[in-house]
C-alpha positions as CSV (number, residue, x, y, z in Angstrom):
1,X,-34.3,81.7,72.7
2,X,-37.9,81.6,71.7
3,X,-38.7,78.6,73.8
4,X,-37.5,80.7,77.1
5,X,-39.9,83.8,76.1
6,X,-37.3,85.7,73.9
7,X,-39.3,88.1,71.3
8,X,-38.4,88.6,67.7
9,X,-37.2,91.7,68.0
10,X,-35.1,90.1,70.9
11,X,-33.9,87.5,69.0
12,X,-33.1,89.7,65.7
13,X,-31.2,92.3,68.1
14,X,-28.8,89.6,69.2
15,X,-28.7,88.4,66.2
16,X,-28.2,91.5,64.5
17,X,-31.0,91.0,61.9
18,X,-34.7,92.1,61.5
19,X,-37.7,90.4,63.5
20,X,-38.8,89.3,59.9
21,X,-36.0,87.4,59.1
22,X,-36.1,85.7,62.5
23,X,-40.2,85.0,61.5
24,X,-39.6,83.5,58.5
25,X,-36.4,80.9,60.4
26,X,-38.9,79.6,62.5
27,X,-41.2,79.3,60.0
28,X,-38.4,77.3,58.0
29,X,-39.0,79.0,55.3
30,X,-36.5,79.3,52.3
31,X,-33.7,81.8,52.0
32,X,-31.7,80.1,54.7
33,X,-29.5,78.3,52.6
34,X,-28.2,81.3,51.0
35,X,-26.7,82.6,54.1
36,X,-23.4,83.8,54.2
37,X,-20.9,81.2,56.0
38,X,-19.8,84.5,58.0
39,X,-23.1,85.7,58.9
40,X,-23.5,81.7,59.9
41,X,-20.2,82.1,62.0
42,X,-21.6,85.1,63.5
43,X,-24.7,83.7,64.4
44,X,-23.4,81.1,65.6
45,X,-20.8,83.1,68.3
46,X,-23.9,85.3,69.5
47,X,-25.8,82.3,70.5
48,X,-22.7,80.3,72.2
49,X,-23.3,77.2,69.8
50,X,-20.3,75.3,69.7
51,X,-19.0,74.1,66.2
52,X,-19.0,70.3,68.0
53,X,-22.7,70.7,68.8
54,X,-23.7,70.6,64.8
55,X,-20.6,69.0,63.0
56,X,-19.5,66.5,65.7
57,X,-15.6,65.6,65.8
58,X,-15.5,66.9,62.2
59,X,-15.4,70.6,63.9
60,X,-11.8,69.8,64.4
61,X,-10.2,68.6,61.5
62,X,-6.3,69.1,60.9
63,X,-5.3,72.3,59.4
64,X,-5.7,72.7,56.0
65,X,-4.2,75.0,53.8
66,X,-6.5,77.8,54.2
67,X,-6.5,76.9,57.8
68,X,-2.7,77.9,57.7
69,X,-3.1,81.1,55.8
70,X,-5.8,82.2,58.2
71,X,-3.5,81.6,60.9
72,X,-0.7,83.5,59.0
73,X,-3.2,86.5,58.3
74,X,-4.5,86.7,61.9
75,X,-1.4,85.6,63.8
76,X,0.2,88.8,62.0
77,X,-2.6,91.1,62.3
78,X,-2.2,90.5,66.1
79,X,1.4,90.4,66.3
80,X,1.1,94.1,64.3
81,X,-1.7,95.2,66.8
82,X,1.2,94.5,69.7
83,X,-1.0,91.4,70.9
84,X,0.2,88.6,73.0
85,X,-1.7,85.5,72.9
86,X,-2.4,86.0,76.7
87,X,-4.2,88.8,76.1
88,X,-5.7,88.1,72.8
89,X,-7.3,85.0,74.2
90,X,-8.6,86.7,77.7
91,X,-9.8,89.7,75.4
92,X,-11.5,87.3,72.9
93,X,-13.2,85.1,75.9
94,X,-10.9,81.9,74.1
95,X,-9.5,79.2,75.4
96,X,-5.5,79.8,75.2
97,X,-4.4,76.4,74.3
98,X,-6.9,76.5,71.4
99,X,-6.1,79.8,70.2
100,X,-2.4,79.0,70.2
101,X,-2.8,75.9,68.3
102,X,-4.7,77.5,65.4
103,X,-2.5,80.5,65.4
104,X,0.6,78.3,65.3
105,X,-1.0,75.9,62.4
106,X,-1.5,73.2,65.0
107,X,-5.0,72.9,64.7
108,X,-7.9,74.6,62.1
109,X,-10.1,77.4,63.6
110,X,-13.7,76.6,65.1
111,X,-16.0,79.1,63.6
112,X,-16.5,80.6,67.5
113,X,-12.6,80.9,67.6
114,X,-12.3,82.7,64.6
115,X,-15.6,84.6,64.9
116,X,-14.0,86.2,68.5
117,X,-10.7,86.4,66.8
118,X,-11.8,88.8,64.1
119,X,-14.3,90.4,66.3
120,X,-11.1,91.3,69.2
121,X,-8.8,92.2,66.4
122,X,-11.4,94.3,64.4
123,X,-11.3,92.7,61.3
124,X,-13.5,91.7,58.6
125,X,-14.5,87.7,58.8
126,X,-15.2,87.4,55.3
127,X,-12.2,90.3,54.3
128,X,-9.7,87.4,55.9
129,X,-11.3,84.5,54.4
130,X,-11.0,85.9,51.0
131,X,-7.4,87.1,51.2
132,X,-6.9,83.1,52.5
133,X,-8.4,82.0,49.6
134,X,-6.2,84.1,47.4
135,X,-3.5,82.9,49.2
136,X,-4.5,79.2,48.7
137,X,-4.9,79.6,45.2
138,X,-1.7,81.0,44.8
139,X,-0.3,78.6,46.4
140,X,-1.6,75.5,44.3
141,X,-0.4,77.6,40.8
142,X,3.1,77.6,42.5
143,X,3.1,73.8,43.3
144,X,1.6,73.3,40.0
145,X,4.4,75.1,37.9
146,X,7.1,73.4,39.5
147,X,5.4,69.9,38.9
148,X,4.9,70.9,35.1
149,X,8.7,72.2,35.2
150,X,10.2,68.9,36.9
């Protein structure tokens, strides 16, 4: 954005942070590394970057198990909302096929899939993630308990 003339009051609007925060980035200065991986996800939807462009074919790993709690969370938020997928995915500006996949478990979410997900549904990225991880955990005590048992 800077290289095309943006300013960095420009930048920081669509990236919903202050011009000084944007300063010290392209300064590469520290304090990046401590960035939220939601506020990275966000970031990363306003500027259209495509989880492929930095992690390669690793962007689309199988689902794991958080991946499918994710999809359980969201795929029930929508169905409670009264979504169809149709809809959810020409409202969220996603590709059908792939939103069906992660929704279903078929796939994990890229972080511009889920960013738009949350965004359309009006829910809390990191709110989601944590109840996943809850969920995960949860799940591994279970699995655990019945090896100790058997």
């Amino acid at each position: 954005m800077r290289s095309t003339g943006a300013t960095l009051d420009e930048i920081g609007k669509t990236l919903g942070v202050g011009r000084d925060t944007v300063s010290r980035w392209l300064r590469e200065e520290r304090g990046g590394e401590r960035t939220p991986v939601a506020d990275v996800l966000r970031y990363m939807g306003a500027l259209s970057i495509h989880p492929k462009e930095i992690f390669g074919e690793a962007a689309y790993p199988p689902p794991s198990a958080m991946d499918l709690h994710v999809a359980k969370i969201l795929k029930g938020t929508a169905e409670a909302q009264a979504w169809s997928y149709s809809e959810l995915a020409e409202s969220s500006d996603l590709d059908s096929d792939e939103l069906v996949n992660a929704l279903e478990g078929n796939s994990s979410f890229s972080a511009e899939l889920l960013y738009k997900l949350c965004k359309t549904l009006s829910q809390d990225l990191s709110a989601i993630i944590e109840r996943a991880a809850k969920l995960s955990e949860n799940s591994t005590e279970v699995v655990a308990r019945k090896r100790i048992a058997s």
